[in-house]
N, C-alpha and C positions, 0 to 999 in steps of 0.2 A: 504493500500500500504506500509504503518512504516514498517508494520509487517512481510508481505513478503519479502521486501529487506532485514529483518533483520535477517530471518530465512535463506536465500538464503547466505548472508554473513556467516552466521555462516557455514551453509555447506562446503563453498569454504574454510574456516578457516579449519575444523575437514579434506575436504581430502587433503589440503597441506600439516597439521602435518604428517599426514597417508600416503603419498609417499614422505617426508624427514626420517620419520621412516622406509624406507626399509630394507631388513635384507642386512647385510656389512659383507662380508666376503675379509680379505684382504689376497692377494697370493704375495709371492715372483718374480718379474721378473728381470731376469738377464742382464745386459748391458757390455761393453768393457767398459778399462779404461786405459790409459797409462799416467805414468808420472814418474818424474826422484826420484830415492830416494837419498836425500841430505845425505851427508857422519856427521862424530860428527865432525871432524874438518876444517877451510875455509882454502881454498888455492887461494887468487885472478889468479881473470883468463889467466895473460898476466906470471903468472909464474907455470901453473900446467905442470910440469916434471915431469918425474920419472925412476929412476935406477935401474938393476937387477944385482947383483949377485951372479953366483951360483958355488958352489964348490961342487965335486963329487966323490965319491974314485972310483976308479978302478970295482969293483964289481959292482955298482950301474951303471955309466959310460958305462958298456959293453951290458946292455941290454936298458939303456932310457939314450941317450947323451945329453951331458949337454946344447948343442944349440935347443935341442927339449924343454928343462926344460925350460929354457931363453927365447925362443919366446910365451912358454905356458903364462907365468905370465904378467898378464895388471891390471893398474888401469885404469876404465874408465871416460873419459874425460878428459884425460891428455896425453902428448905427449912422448915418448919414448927418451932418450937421454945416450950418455953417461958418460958427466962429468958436476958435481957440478948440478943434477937435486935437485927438490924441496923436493921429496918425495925416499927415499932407501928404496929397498928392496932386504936382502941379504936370501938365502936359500942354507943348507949342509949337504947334505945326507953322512953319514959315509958310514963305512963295513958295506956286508952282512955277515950274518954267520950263519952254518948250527949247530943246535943245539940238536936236536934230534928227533929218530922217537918213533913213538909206534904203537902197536896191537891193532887194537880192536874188538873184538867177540859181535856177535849175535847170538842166539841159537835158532830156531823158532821147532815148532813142532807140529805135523801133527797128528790128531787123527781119530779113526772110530766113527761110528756113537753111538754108546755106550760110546763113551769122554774117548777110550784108546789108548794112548800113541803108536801110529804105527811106527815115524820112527823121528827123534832128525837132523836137518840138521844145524850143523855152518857155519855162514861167517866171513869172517874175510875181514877187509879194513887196508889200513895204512895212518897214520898220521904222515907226516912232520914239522916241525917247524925249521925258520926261525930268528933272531934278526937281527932289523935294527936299526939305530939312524940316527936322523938327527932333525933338529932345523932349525926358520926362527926367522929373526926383521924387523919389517919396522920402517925405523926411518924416522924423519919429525918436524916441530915444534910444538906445541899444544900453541892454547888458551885458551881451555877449563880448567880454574881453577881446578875444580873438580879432572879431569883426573889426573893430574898432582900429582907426588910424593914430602913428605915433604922436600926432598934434592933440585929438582927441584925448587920448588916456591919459597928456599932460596937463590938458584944461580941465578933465575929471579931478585927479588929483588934485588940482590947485584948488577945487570948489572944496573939496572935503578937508583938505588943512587949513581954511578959512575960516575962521571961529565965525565972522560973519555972516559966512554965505553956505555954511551948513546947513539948516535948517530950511533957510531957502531954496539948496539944491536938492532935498530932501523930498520937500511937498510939491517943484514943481520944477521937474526934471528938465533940464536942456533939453531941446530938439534937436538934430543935426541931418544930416542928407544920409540917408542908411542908403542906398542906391540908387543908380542913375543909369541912363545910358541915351545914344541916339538912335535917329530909326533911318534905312537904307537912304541914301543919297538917291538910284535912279531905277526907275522904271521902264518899262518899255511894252509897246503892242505892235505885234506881226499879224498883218494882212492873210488872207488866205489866197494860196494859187492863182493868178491869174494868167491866162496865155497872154494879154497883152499889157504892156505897162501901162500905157493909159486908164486903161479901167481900173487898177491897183492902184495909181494916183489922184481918181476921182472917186472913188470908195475913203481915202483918206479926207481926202476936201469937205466930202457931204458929209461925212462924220465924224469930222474933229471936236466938234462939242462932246457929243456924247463917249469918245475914247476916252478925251481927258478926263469926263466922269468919273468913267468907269475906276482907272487909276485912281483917280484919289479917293474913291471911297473905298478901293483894294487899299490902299493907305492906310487908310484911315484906320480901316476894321484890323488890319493885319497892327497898326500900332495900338489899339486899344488890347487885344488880345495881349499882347508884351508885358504892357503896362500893369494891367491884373495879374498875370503869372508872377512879375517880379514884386509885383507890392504885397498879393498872397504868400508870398513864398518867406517875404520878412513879416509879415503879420497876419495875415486871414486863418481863420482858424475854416477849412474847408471840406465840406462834407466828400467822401470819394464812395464808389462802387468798385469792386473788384471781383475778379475772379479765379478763388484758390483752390486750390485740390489735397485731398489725399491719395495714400498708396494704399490699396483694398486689395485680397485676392481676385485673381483670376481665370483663377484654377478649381473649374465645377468639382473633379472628384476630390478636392481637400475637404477634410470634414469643416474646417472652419468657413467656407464659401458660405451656406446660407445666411452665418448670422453679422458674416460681413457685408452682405447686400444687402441687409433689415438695417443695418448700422450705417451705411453710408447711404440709406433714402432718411433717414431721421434727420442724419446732416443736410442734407440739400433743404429737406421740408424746415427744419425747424432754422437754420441758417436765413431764411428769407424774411426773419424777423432782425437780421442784424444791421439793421443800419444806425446814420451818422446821429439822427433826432430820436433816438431810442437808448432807454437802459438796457443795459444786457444782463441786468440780475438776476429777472427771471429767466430767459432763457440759458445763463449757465448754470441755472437749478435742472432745465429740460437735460439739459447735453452730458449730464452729471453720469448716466447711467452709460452711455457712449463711452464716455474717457475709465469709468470703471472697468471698463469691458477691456480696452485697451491697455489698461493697467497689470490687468489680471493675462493678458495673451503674453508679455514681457516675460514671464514665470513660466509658462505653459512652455516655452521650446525652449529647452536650455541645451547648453553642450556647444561644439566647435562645427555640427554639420552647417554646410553652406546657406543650407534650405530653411533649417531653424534661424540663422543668423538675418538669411531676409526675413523672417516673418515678428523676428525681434525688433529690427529695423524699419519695419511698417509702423508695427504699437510703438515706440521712439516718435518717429516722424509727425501721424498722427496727434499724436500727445502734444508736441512741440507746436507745430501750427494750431493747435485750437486753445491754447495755453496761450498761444502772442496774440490771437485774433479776441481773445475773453481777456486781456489787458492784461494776464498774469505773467508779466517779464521771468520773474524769479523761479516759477515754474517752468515757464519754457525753456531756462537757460540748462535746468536741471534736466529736461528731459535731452535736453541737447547733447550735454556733458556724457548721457547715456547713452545718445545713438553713436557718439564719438568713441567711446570706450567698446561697444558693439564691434567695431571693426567693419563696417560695411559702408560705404557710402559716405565718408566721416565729413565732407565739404560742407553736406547738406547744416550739419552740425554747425563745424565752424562759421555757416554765413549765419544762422538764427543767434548763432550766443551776440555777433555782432549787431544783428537789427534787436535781440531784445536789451541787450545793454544801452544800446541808442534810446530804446522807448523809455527804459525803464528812468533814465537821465531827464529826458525829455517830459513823460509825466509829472516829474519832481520840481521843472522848472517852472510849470505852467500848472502848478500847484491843483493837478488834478489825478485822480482815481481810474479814471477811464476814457477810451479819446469817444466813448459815446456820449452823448448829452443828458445827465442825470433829470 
């Protein structure tokens, strides 16, 4: 009877190994994800302003007015005002001016079946050109040492060893020009094909009003776009959409396939409540059972086989992204440190320690909990 038991043991031992070793194949699945991306510099929340002004010549002015320019440019999550806001932002388009045109030829030609030369047919297009100028600042205070020029950190300085001007620099910070830049000097529009130049040259005539329109409200629109990307980018606290993935089996006969595909619709389903104007408290109570799950599969494949080590490397992964996407830096970094020490895929690892160190710095600065909106 020893012997049977022991042989029967052994069996149950050899095909437990033999369906933990199933083959692992892991696929990308895609989920929603929203949340706010924090700007470089804090603006406490009971003072985010901010100011436009725009200055226009005449030329610019006739085809895109300056109260269309004016209402175009927002920081977001801060409130519109028009005196002494937190954050300025000045933008001014010069003249337009007509600078030159040119010809340009194409020669195609048409051969017989022999590769001779039948008949030489040119077109001719014309090309305009355009010079504009114009330049934006936003100005505002900065904390961010770094940022800051060596003229700046020595006017900070001098304000805080000022027994005077302590108090004053205290409740009402210096503004300075956090960034600037200009917008493309020229533009240009090409005609379409014509066989003959004349008609290419009176295509330009009859609609030289309306080209130069066109251009300068490409201008225009192309400088407004800039203008908010760089003034969000030092201040707008800005809602984003994105879309992330986990690593899931792919592999039907693994025993673990069914309750990875019940796991990864719960992400997709329950994920589509994550966005920028949303707490995510409750739903990281929903997803609780998900990262349990993943938790618990970490345990479940141990040992040096390959197949184990992806499917260790999935729960790491997993873990790691819905730990940075639910604000928990400290967690994600942890999980990281684990898919590192895994041996599998270690990059994956080393990029999250650096994006959750960044957040977890970045929540600290901007003296918030979570980049959702509580």
């Amino acid at each position: 009877m020893k012997l049977i038991y022991a042989l029967l043991t052994t069996a149950l031992v050899v095909v437990g190994s033999r369906g933990n070793a199933q083959k692992v194949d892991l696929d990308r699945f895609y989920f929603d994800a929203g949340y706010l991306i924090l700007p470089k510099e804090y603006t406490p929340a009971d003072n985010r302003t901010f100011g436009v002004r725009v200055l226009c010549s005449p030329s610019v002015a006739s085809a895109y007015p300056e109260s269309s320019i004016y209402e175009k440019i927002g920081l977001s999550g801060f409130q519109r005002v028009e005196n002494n806001p937190a954050v300025g932002i000045t933008v001014e388009f010069g003249n337009v001016r007509f600078e030159r045109s040119e010809t340009k030829t194409r020669t195609e030609e048409k051969k017989d079946k022999d590769g001779k030369v039948t008949e030489q047919i040119t077109y001719y297009s014309m090309i305009v050109r355009y010079s504009f100028s114009g330049n934006y600042k936003v100005l505002g205070t900065r904390t961010d040492e770094k940022s800051l020029s060596r003229k700046e950190k020595e006017k900070a300085k001098d304000l805080q060893n000022n027994r005077f001007l302590q108090s004053a620099s205290q409740s009402d910070p210096v503004k300075s020009v956090t960034t600037s830049g200009s917008f493309p000097y020229e533009l240009s529009y090409t005609t379409i094909e014509y066989r003959n130049l004349a008609d290419a040259r009176r295509y330009i005539e009859q609609n030289q009003q309306t080209i130069r329109t066109d251009l300068i409200t490409k201008y225009v629109t192309d400088a407004i776009a800039r203008v908010n990307e760089d003034a969000n980018r030092w201040y707008g606290y800005v809602p984003t959409q994105t879309r992330e993935f986990l690593w899931i089996l792919d592999s039907k006969s693994h025993p673990e396939f069914p309750i990875q595909q019940e796991a990864i619709k719960a992400v997709k389903e329950l994920s589509k409540r994550m966005t920028a104007t949303q707490p995510i408290t409750q739903l990281a109570r929903d997803l609780q059972p998900v990262l349990d799950y993943f938790q618990e599969l970490k345990n479940k494949y141990p040992g040096s086989d390959k197949r184990n080590q992806k499917m260790r490397y999935s729960a790491y992964y997993n873990l790691m992204v819905l730990n940075y996407l639910l604000d928990r830096p400290d967690q994600a970094i942890a999980e990281a440190d684990g898919l590192i020490k895994n041996g599998y895929d270690t990059k994956d690892g080393e990029r999250y320690v650096g994006w959750a160190e960044e957040l977890k710095t970045m929540l600290a600065k901007h003296n918030m909990e979570s980049r959702h909106v509580q």
